[in-house]
C-alpha positions as CSV (number, residue, x, y, z in Angstrom):
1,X,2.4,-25.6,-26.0
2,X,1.2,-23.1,-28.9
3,X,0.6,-24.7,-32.3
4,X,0.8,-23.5,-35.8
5,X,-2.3,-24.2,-38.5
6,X,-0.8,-27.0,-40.8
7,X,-4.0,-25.7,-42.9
8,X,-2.4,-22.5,-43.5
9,X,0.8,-24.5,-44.8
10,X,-1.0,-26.6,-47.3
11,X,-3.1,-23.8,-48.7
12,X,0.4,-21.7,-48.8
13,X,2.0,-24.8,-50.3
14,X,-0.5,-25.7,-52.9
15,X,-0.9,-21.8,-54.1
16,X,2.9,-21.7,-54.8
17,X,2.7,-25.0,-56.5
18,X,-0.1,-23.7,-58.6
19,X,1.4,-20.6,-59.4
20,X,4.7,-22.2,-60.6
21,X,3.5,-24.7,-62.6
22,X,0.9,-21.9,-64.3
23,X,4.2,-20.0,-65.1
24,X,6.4,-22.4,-66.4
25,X,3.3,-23.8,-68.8
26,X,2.8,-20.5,-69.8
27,X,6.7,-20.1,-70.8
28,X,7.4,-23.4,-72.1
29,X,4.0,-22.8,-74.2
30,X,5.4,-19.4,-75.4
31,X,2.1,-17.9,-74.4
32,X,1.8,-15.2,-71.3
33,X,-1.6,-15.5,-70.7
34,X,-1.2,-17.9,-67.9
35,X,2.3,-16.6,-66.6
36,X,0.1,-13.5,-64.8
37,X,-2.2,-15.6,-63.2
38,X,0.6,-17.8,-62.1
39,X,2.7,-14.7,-60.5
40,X,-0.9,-14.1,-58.6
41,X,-0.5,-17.3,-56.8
42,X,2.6,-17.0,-55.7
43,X,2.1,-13.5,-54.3
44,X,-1.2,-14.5,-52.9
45,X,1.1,-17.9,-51.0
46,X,3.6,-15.3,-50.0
47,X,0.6,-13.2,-48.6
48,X,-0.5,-16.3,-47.0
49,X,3.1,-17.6,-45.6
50,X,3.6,-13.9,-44.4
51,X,0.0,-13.3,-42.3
52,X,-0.9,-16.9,-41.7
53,X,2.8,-18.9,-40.9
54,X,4.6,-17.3,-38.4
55,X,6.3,-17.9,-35.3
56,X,4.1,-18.9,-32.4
57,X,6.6,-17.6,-29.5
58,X,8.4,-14.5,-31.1
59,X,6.0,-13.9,-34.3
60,X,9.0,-14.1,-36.6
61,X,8.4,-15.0,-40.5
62,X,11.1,-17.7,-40.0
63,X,9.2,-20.9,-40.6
64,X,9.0,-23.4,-43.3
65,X,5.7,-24.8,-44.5
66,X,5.0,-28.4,-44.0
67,X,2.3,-30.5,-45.4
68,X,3.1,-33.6,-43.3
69,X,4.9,-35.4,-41.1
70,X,6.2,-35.0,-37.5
71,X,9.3,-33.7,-38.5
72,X,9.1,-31.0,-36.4
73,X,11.3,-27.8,-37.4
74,X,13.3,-25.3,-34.9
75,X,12.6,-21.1,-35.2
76,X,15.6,-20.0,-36.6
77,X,15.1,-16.5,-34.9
78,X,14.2,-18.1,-31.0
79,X,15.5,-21.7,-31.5
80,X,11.8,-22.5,-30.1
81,X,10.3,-26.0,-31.5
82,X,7.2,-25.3,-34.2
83,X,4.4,-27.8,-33.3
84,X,1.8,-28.2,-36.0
85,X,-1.9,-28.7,-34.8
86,X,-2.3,-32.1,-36.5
């Protein structure tokens, strides 16, 4: 059974909650000094989701990140279970 790294999901997961909340502070602040770093993060968890969280059967960029729990989630492209490491 091939497993994905549920480190990869958290680090994806906690970049694009970073980046968000960066954004919105630096709108609702009516500043833009911290909406650019913001947009960085999210690029840099789409960079992350794209490279790190794919499919381990068919390689597809189908997957959802998960930071816990044993819901396990299908592959929309192969219908193939996703099993993360821990």
């Amino acid at each position: 059974m091939r497993k994905m790294s549920r480190k990869w999901a958290r680090i994806s997961i906690a970049l694009m909650t970073a980046g968000l909340l960066l954004a919105f502070a630096g709108v609702m602040a009516e500043t833009y000094i911290p909406i650019v770093p913001g947009f960085a993060l999210l690029l840099a968890a789409v960079v992350v989701k794209l490279t790190r969280l794919r499919c381990p059967y068919c390689t597809a960029f189908t997957t959802t990140p998960q930071w816990f729990g044993t819901g396990n989630k299908k592959c929309r492209k192969c219908k193939q279970l996703i099993y993360y490491d821990y």
